[in-house]
C-alpha positions, 0 to 999 in steps of 0.5 A: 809363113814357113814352108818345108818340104816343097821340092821341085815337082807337084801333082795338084794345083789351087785356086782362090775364087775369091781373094787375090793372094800375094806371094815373096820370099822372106831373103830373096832367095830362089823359088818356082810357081806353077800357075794357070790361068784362071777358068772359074765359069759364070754357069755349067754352060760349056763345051768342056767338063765343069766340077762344081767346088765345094764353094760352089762356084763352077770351074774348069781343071786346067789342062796339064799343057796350060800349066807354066813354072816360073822362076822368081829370085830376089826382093820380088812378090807375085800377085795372084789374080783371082781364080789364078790356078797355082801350085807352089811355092816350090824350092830347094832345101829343107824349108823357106820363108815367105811373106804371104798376105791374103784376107784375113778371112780366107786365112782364119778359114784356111786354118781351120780346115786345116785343124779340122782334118788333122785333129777330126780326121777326114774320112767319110763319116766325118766330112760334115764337119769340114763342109759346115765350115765350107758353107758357113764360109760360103754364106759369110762370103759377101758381109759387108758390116766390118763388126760382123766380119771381125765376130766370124774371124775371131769364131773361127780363130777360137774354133780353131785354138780348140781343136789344136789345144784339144790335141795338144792336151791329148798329147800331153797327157799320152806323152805322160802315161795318163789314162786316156784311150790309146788305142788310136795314138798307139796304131799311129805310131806302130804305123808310123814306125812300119812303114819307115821300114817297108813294113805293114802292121799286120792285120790285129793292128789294122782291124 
């Protein structure tokens, strides 16, 4: 996979409740994890503050102290145990390569989540998109049956072509002048162009 943008400094941090994840840098070049241990609880059962997850599983946020950065250089992976809390990987430049190998499964979901918000959005009132994927996830999670699995990857790999292609169709035909509704795509991109000189749309554009 490549990554850009990922600079040296990070203000979230992650965790896999469910899969180990293995991490290596396509060249062997520098580049830095921040990681935690893992805190993913049995039960609500303690002394300190516990946030449920989407998934539903109980954990405990890592205290700032608790986070390390480690430097990794050279042919080298870093396995991320289960529950590890991580943030990175982080370099220098522009962008990097990297080997990343985790369950299909978690992949395909990853993905289309990931289209979900970009092309659907994620504002309030379209939340319940992304959390049917989180819970459809949720209760495929323990399917042992390889065919049964296989059919849920493939459901969500398709769902997530649709969205992206949706998308891209629209673009096509915004890039062409075709009638489409603008109205979105056009706020978009006089946002886009304000703020990259210190600007803010006036309020006709934001209403």
């Amino acid at each position: 996979m490549e990554l850009q943008g990922r600079p040296l400094k990070f203000s979230t941090i992650t965790h896999h409740a469910s899969v180990t994840q293995c991490l290596g840098s396509i060249g062997g070049h520098v580049w830095y994890l921040g990681v935690a241990k893992p805190s993913i609880l049995d039960s609500k059962e303690t002394e300190r503050d516990v946030v449920q997850s989407h998934c539903g599983h109980f954990y405990v946020p890592p205290a700032v102290d608790e986070v390390r950065v480690f430097r990794i250089s050279g042919p080298k992976f870093i396995k991320l145990h289960l529950g590890t809390w991580h943030a990175g990987p982080l370099f220098e430049g522009d962008s990097m390569d990297f080997y990343n190998l985790e369950l299909s499964n978690t992949n395909a979901y990853r993905q289309l989540l990931k289209a979900i918000k970009k092309h659907i959005g994620k504002e309030d009132y379209k939340k319940h998109f992304g959390e049917f994927a989180m819970l459809e996830f949720r209760k495929n999670s323990n399917l042992s049956d390889q065919s049964s699995i296989q059919q849920k990857i493939k459901l969500a790999r398709d769902y997530t072509f649709l969205l992206n292609s949706v998308h891209h169709h629209k673009e096509l035909l915004f890039s062409y002048n075709i009638a489409v509704d603008r109205s979105d795509e056009m706020k978009r991109i006089l946002g886009k162009s304000a703020a990259s000189v210190g600007l803010q749309l006036p309020d006709v554009y934001q209403s």
